[in-house]
Biopython code that builds the backbone (N, CA, C, O; Angstrom):
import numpy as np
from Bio.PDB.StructureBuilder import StructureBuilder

atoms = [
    (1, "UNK", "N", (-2.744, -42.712, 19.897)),
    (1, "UNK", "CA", (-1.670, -43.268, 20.724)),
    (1, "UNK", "C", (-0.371, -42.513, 20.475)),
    (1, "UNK", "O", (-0.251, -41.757, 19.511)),
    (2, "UNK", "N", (0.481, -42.705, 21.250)),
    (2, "UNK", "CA", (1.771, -41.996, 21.558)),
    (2, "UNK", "C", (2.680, -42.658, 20.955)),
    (2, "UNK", "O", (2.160, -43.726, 20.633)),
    (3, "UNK", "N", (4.188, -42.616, 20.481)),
    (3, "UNK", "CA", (4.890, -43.451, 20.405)),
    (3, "UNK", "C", (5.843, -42.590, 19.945)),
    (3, "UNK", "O", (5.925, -41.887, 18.938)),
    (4, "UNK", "N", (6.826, -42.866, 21.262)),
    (4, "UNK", "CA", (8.075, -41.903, 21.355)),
    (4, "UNK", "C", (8.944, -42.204, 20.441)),
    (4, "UNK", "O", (8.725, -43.387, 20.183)),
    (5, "UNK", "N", (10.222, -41.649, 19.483)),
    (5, "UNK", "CA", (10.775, -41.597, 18.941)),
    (5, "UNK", "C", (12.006, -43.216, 19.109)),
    (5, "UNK", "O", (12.275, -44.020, 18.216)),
    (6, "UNK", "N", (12.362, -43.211, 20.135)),
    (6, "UNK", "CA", (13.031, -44.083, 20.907)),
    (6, "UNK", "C", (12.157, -45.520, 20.758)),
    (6, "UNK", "O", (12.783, -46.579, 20.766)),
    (7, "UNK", "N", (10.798, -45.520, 20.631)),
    (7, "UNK", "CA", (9.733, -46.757, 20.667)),
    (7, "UNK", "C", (10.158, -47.380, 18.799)),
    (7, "UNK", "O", (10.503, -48.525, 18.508)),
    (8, "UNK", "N", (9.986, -46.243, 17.860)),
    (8, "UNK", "CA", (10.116, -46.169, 16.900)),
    (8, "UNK", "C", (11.592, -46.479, 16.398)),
    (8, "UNK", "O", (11.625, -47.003, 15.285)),
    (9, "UNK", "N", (12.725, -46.271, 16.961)),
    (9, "UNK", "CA", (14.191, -46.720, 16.514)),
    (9, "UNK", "C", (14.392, -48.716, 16.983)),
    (9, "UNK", "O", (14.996, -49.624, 16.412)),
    (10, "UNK", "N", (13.586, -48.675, 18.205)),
    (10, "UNK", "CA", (13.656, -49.792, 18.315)),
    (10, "UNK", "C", (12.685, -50.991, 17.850)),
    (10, "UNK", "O", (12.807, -52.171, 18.182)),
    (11, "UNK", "N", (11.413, -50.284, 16.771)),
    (11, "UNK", "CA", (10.960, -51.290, 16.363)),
    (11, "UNK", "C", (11.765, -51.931, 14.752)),
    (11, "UNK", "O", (11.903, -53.007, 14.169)),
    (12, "UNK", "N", (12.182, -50.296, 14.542)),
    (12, "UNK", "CA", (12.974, -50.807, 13.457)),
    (12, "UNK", "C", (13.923, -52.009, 13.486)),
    (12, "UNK", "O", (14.054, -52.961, 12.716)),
    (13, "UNK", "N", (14.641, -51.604, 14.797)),
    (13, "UNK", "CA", (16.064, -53.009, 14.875)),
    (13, "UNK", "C", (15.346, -54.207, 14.785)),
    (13, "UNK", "O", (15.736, -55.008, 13.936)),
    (14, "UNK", "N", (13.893, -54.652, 15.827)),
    (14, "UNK", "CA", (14.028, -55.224, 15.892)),
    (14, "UNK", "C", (12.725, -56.128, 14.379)),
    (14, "UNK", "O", (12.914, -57.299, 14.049)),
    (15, "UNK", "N", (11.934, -55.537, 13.940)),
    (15, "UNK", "CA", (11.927, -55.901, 12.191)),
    (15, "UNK", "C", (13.218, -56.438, 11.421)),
    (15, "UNK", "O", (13.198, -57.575, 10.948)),
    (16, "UNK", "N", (14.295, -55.652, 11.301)),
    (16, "UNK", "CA", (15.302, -55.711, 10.969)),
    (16, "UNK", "C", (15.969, -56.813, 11.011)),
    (16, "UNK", "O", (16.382, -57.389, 10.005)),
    (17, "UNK", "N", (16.190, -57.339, 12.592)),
    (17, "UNK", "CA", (16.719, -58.756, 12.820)),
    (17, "UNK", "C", (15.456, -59.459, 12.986)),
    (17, "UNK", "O", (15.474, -60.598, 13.453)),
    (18, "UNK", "N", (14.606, -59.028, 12.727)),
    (18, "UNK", "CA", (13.413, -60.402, 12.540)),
    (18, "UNK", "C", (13.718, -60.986, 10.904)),
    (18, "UNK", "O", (13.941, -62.143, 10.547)),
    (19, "UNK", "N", (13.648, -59.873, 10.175)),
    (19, "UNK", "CA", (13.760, -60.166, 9.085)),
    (19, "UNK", "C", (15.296, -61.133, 8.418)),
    (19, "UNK", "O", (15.412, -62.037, 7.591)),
    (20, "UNK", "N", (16.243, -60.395, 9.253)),
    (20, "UNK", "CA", (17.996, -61.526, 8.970)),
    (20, "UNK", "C", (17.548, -62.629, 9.663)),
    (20, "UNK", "O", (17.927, -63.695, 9.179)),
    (21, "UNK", "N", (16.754, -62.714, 10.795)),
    (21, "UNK", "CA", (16.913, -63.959, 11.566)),
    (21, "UNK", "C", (15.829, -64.977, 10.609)),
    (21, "UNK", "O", (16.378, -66.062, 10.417)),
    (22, "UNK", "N", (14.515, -64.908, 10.000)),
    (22, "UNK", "CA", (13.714, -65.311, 9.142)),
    (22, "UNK", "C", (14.487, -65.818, 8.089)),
    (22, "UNK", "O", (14.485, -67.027, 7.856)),
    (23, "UNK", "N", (15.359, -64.772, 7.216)),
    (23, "UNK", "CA", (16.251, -65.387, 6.496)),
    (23, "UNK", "C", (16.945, -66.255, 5.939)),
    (23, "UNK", "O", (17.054, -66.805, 4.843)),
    (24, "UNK", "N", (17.705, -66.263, 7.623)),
    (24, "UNK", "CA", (18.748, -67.219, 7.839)),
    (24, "UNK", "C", (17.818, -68.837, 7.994)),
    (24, "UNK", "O", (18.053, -69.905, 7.429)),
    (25, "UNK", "N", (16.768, -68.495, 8.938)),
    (25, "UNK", "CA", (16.445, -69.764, 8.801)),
    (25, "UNK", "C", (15.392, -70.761, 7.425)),
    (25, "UNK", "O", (15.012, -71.931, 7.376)),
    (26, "UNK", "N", (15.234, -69.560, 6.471)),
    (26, "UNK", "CA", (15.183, -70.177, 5.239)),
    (26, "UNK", "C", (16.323, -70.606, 4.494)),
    (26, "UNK", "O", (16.165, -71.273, 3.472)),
    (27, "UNK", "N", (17.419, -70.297, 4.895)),
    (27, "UNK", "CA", (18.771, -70.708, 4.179)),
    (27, "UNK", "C", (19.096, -72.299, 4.725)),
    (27, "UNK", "O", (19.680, -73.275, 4.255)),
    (28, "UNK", "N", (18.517, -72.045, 5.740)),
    (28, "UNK", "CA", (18.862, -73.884, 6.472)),
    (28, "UNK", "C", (17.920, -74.788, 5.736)),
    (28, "UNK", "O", (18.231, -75.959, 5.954)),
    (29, "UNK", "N", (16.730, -74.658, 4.828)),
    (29, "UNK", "CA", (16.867, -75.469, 4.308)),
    (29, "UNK", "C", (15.531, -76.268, 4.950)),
    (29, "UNK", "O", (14.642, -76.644, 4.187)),
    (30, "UNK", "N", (15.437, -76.523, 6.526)),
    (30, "UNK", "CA", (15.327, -77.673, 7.271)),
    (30, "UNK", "C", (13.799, -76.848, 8.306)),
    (30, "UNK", "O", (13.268, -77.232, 9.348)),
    (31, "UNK", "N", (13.507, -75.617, 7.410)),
    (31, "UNK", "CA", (12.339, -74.987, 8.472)),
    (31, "UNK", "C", (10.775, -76.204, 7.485)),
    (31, "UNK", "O", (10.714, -76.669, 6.347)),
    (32, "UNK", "N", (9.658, -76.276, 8.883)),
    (32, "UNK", "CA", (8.920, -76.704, 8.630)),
    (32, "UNK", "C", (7.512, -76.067, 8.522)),
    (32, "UNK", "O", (7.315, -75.329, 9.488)),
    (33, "UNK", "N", (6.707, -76.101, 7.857)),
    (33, "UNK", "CA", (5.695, -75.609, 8.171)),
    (33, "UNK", "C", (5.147, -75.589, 9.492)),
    (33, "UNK", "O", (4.960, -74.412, 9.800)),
    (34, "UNK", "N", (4.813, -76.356, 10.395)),
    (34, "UNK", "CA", (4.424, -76.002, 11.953)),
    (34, "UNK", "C", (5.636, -75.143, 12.330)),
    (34, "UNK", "O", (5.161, -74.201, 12.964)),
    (35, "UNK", "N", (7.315, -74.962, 12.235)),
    (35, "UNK", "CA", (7.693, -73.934, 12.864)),
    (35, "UNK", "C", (7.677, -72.545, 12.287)),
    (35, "UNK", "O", (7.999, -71.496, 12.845)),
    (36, "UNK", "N", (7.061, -72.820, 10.561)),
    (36, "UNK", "CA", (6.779, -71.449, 10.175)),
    (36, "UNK", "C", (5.550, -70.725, 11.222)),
    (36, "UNK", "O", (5.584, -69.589, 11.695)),
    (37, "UNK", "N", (4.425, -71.823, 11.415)),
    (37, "UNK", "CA", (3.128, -71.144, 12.356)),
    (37, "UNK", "C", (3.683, -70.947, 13.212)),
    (37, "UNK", "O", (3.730, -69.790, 13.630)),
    (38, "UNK", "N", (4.224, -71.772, 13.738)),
    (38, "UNK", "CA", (4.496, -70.794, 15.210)),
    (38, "UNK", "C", (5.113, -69.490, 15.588)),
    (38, "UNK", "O", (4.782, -68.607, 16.379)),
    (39, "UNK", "N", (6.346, -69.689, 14.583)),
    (39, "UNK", "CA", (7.041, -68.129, 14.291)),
    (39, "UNK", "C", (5.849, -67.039, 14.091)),
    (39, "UNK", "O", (5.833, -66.003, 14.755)),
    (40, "UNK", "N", (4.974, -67.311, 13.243)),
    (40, "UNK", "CA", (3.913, -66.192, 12.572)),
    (40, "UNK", "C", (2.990, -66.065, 14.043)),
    (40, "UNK", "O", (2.635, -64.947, 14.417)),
    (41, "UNK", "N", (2.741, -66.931, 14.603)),
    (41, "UNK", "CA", (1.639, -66.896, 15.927)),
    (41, "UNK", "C", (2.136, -66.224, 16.783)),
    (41, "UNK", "O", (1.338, -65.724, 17.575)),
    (42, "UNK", "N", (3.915, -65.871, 17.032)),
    (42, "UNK", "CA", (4.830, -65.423, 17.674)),
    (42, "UNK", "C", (4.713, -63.569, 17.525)),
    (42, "UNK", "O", (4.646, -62.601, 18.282)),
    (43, "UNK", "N", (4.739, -63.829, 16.145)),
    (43, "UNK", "CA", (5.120, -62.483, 16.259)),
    (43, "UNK", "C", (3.495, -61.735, 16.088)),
    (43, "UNK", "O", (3.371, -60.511, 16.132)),
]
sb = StructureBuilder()
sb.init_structure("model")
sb.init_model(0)
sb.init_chain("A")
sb.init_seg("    ")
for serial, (resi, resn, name, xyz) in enumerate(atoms, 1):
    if name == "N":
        sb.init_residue(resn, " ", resi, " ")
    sb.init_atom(name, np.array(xyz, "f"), 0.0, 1.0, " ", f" {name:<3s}", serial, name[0])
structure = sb.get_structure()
């Protein structure tokens, strides 16, 4: 498979803010296991 340079800058960002956005919502405290599955089924 192919995967243009440009495919590759943007998987980084968006790992990146998967990973701050994951984060953040372990900092709240208030995540549940069913919205951890779904997040994981998500991505």
């Amino acid at each position: 498979m192919y995967f243009a340079p440009e495919h590759s800058y943007v998987s980084a960002l968006l790992c990146a803010s998967l990973v701050v956005y994951l984060r953040h919502l372990s900092i709240q405290k208030n995540v549940t296991v069913p919205q951890w599955a779904m997040l994981n089924r998500g991505v």
